[in-house]
C-alpha positions as CSV (number, residue, x, y, z in Angstrom):
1,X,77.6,100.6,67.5
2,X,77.8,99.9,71.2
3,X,79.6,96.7,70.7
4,X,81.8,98.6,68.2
5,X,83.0,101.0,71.1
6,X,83.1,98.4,73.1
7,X,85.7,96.2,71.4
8,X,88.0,99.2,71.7
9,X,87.9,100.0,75.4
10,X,90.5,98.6,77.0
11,X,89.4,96.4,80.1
12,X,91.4,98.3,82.6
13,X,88.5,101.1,81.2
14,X,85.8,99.6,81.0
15,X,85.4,98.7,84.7
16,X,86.2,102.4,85.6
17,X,84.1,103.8,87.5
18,X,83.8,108.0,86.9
19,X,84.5,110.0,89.7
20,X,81.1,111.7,91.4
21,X,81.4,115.3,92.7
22,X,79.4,116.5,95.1
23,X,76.0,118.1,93.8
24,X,76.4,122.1,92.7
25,X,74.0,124.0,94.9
26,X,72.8,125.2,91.7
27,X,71.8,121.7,90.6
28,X,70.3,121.2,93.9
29,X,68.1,124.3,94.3
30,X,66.4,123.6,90.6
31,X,66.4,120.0,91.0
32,X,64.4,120.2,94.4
33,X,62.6,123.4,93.8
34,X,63.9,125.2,96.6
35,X,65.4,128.9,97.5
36,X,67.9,128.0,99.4
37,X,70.9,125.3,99.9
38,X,73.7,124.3,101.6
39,X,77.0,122.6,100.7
40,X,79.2,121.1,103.1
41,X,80.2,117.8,100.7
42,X,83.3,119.5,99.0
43,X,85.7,120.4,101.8
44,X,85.4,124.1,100.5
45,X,86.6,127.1,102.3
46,X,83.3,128.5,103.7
47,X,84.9,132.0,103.6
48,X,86.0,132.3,100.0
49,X,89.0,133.4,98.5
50,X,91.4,136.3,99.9
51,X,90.2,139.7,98.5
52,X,93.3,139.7,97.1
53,X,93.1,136.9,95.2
54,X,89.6,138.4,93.7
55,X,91.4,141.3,93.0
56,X,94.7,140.0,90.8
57,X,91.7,137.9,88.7
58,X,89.5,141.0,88.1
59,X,92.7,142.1,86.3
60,X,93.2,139.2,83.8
61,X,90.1,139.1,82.4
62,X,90.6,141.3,79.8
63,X,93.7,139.4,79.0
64,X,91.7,136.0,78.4
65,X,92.2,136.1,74.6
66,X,96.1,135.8,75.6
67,X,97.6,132.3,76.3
68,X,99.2,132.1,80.1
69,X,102.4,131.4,81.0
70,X,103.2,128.0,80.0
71,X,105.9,127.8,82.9
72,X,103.6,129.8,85.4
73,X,107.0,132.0,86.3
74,X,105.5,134.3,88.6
75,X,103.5,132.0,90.2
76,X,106.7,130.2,90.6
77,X,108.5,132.7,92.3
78,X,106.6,133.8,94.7
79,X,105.7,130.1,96.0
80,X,109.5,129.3,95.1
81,X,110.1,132.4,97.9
82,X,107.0,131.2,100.3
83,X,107.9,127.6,101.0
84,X,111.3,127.6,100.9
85,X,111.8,125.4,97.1
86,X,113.9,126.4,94.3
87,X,111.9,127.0,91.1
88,X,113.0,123.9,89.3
89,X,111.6,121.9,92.6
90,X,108.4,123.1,91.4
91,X,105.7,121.7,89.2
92,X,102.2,122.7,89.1
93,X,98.7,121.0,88.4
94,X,95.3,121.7,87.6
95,X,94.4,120.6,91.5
96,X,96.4,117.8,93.4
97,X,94.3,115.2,90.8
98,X,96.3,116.2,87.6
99,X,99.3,115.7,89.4
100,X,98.7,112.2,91.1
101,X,98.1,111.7,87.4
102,X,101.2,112.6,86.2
103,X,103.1,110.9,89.0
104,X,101.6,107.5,87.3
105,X,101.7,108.3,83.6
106,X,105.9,109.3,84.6
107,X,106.7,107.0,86.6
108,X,104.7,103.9,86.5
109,X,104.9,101.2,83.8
110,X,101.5,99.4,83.0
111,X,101.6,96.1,83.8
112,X,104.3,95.9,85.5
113,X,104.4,98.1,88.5
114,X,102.2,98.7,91.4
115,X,100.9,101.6,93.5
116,X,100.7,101.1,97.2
117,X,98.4,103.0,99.4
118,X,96.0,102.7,102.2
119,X,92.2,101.5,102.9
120,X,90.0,104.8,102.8
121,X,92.8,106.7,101.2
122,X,91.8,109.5,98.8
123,X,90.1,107.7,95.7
124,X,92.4,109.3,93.2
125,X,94.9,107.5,93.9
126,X,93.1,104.4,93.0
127,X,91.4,105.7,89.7
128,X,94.6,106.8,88.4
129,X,96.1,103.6,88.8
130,X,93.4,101.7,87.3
131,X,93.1,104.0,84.6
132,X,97.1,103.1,83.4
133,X,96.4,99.9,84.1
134,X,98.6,99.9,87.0
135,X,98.2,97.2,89.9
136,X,96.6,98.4,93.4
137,X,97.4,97.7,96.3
138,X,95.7,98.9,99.8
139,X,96.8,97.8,103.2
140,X,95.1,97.7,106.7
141,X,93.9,100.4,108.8
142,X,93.0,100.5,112.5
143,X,89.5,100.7,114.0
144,X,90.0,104.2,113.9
145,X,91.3,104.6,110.8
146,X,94.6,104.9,111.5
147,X,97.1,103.9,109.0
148,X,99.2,101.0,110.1
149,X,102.5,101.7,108.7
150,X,104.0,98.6,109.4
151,X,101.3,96.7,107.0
152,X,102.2,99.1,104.1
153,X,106.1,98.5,104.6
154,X,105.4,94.9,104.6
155,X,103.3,95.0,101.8
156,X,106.1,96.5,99.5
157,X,107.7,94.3,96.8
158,X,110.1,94.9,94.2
159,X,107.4,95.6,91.6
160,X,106.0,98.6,94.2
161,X,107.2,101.9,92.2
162,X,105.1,104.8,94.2
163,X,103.9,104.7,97.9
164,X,101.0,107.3,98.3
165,X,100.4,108.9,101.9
166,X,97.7,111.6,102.4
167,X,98.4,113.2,105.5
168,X,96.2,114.3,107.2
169,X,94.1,111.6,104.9
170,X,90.9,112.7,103.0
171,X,88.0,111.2,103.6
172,X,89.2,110.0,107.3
173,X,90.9,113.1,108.5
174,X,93.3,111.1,110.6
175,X,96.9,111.8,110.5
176,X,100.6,110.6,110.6
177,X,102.2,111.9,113.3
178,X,106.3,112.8,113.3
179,X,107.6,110.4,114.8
180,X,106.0,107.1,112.9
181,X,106.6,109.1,109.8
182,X,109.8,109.3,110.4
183,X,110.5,106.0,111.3
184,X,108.5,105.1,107.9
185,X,110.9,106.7,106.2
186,X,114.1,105.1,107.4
187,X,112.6,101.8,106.7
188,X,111.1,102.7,102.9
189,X,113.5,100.9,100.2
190,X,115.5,103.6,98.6
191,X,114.1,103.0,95.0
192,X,110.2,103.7,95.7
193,X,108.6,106.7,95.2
194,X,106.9,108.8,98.4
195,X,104.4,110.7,97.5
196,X,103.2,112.6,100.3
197,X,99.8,114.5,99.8
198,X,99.1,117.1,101.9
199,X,96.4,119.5,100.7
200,X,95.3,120.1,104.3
201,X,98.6,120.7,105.0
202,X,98.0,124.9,106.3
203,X,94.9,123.7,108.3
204,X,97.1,121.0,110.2
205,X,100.6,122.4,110.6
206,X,99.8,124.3,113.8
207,X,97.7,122.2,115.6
208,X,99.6,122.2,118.5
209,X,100.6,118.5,120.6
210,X,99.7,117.0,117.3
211,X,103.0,116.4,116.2
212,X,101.9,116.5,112.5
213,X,105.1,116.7,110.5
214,X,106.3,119.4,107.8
215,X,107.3,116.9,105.0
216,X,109.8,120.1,103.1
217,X,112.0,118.3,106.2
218,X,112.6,115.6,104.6
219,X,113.1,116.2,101.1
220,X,117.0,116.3,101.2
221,X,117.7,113.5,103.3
222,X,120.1,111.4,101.3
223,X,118.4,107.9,102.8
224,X,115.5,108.9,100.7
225,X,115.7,111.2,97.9
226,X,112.5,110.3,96.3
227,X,110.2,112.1,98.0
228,X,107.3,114.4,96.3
229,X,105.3,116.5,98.5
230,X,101.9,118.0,96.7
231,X,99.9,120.9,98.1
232,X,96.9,122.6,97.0
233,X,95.4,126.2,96.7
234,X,91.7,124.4,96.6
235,X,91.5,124.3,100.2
236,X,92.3,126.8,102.6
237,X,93.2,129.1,100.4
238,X,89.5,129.1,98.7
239,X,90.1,129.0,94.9
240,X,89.1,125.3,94.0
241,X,87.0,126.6,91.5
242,X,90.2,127.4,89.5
243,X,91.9,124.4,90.1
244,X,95.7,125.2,91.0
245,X,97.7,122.4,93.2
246,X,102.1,122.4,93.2
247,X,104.1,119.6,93.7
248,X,107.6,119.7,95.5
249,X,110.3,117.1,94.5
250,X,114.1,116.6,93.6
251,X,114.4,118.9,90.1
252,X,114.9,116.0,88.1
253,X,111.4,114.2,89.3
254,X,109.9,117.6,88.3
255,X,111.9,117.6,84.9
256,X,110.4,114.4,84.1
257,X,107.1,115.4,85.2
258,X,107.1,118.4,82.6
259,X,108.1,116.4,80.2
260,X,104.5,114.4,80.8
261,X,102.5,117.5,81.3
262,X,100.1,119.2,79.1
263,X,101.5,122.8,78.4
264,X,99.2,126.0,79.6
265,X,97.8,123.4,82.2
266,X,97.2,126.6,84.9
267,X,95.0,129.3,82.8
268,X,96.0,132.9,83.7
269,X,93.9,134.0,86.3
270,X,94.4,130.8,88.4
271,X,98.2,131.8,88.4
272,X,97.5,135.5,89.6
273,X,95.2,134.4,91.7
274,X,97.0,131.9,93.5
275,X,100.3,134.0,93.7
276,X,97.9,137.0,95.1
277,X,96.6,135.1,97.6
278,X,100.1,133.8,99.2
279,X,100.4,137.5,100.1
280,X,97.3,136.8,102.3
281,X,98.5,135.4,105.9
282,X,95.6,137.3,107.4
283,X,93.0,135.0,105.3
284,X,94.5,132.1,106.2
285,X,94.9,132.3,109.7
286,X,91.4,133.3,109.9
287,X,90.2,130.2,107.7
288,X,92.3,128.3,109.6
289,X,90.6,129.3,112.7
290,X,87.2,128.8,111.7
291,X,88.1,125.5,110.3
292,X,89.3,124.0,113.4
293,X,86.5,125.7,115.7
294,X,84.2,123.7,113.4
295,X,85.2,120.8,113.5
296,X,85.3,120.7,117.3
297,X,81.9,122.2,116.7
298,X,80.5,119.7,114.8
299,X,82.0,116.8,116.4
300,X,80.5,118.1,119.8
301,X,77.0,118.5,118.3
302,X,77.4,115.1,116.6
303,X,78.5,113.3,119.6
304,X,75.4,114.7,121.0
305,X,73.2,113.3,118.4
306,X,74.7,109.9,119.3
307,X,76.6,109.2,116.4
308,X,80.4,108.2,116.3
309,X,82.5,111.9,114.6
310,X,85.8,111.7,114.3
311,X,88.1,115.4,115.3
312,X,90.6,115.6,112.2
313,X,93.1,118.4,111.7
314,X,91.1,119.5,108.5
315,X,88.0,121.4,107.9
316,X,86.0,118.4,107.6
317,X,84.5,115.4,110.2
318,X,83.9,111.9,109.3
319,X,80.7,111.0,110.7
320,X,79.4,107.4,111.3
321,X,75.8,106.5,111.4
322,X,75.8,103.2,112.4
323,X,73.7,102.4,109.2
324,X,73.5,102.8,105.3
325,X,73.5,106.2,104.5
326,X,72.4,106.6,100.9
327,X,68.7,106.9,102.6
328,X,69.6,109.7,104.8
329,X,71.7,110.7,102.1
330,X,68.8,111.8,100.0
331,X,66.6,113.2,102.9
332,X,68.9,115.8,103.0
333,X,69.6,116.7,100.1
334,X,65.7,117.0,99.6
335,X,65.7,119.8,102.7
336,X,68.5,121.5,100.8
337,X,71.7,119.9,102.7
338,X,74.4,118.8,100.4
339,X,77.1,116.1,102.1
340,X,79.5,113.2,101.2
341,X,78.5,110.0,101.2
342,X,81.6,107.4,101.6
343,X,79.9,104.4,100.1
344,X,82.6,104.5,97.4
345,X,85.6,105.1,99.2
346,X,84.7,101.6,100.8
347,X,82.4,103.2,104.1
348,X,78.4,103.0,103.3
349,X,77.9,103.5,106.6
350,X,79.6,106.9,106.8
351,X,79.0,110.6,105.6
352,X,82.1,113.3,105.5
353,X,80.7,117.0,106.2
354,X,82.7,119.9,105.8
355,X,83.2,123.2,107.9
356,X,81.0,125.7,106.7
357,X,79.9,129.2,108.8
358,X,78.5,128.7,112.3
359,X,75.0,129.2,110.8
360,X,75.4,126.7,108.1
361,X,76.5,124.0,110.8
362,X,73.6,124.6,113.1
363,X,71.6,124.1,110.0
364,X,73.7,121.2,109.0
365,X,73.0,119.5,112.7
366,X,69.8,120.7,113.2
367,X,68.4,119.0,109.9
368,X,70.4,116.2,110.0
369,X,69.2,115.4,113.8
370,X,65.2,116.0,112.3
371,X,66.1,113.4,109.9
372,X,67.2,110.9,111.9
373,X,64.8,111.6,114.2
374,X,62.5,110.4,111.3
């Protein structure tokens, strides 16, 4: 039967290789036997979701036998009114993921085009591709992990139909600043396809002397019309347990985008949730806050340890060992400590660990630091 299925599978499948969340707590805490765990693998908003997020879902449960909003309209309008977009300059996802998937399945031919990125970029990008069979292409980085523009400009050939750019980039946390970005764009070929991710777009955007750029600039300039900018209400906004990301682009990228999508892709109380939760600028100056005082946090306490951690405008630090880290990996999740290991995005020798309360990153440190110390 195997060799049945088998015969089937397209190649391009068969060498997939599944995406790996993090471990749930829940799984953890059985798994190991233990009363207690901590997370910090997901980039998760330690704080939750706004209280009036919680609130405008409470109210749609008793509407779950009702389909939602195939166009998510109210969710549309309010975002449409937030950011600045009209509503047909709007698309929305389940997460960033289903739309980095629907940016391939629209716009890519298999076999023909290719996807350009980055080393270390976010490993969607990269799984979408292979799973339309689309070629791959990533370009050099600095020792720092610092994207070198110039390599993915020269890289570019006429087959090269979408150019993806996290910014800041997950799992590095480093960041494009204004002025190479902009000097990116003059230089990009007029018929490729930007795609600028920025799901930690409200935890960068006022990190002051930065110079992280606001890609909405951008998206009329006639030199380059083909820009789409995704954002996310998984991270600082705390709901990545309903999955809800947006895209921004020229109306007739989006047009063509819904044409591809699956209808009802946002369930109901994603959509009130996510619209409540715009209303909230308390919540996310606060989680902003404690975002970027942990990552100074952490990278201070790392430092300490000896280890190379690297600051990010996010609310999470790359952290290098110096050494394998599946071993160490294990250690801790046996003492209850959930992080990423980087071994697939290309870095074995790394771990990425999110921002979680003040307690949770003394008892991130302090366990991590006993484990070494082993």
């Amino acid at each position: 039967m195997n060799n049945l299925i088998d015969s089937l599978v397209p190649d391009n499948i068969k060498t997939l290789k599944a995406y790996k969340p993090g471990k749930p707590i829940e799984a953890l805490i059985k798994e190991h036997g233990i009363n207690k765990a901590i997370k910090v693998a997901s980039n998760e908003n330690p704080l939750g979701p706004s209280p009036l997020a919680l609130e405008a879902a409470a109210r749609e449960l008793e509407k779950l036998h009702i389909y939602p909003d195939g166009d998510s309209h109210d969710l549309k309008e309010v975002l449409s009114a937030h950011v600045g977009v009209s509503t047909d300059e709007l698309i929305f996802g389940a997460g960033s993921d289903e739309l980095i998937d629907l940016i391939v399945r629209t716009f890519c031919k298999p076999g023909q085009d290719q996807i350009l990125t980055h080393k270390y970029a976010f490993i969607s990008y990269k799984l979408s591709a292979q799973a339309h069979n689309v070629e791959f292409i990533e370009t050099a980085v600095d020792e720092g992990y610092q994207v070198d523009l110039d390599a993915l400009l020269e890289a570019i050939t006429p087959k090269t139909r979408v150019v993806f750019l996290a910014n800041p980039n997950n799992p590095t946390g480093q960041h494009i600043r204004r002025p190479d970005l902009e000097r990116f764009l003059s230089r990009l070929p007029r018929e490729v396809i930007l795609v600028m991710d920025e799901a930690y777009y409200e935890y960068a955007i006022d990190s002051e002397g930065k110079e992280y750029p606001n890609s909405l600039t951008y998206r009329h300039e006639t030199s380059h019309p083909l820009l789409i900018i995704l954002r996310t209400f998984s991270k600082i906004y705390g709901l990545a347990g309903l999955r809800v990301g947006y895209a921004m682009a020229d109306c007739a990228i989006v047009d063509y985008m819904n044409r591809v999508r699956r209808p009802f892709n946002i369930n109901r109380v994603a959509q009130a949730a996510a619209a409540a939760s715009l209303q909230d600028s308390a919540h996310v100056e606060q989680s902003r806050v404690v975002a970027h005082q942990g990552t100074r946090t952490m990278v201070e306490l790392m430092t300490n340890l000896g280890l190379k951690a690297y600051p990010s405008l996010t609310n999470f630090t790359l952290v290098d060992l110096g050494k394998p880290v599946d071993s160490i990996y294990r250690q801790l999740l046996n003492l209850g400590i959930v992080v990423r290991p980087l071994g697939p995005w290309g870095l074995p020798d790394h771990l990425r660990i999110s921002v979680g309360t003040s307690e949770e990153i003394d008892s991130v440190i302090a366990t991590l630091s006993k484990v070494l110390g082993s």
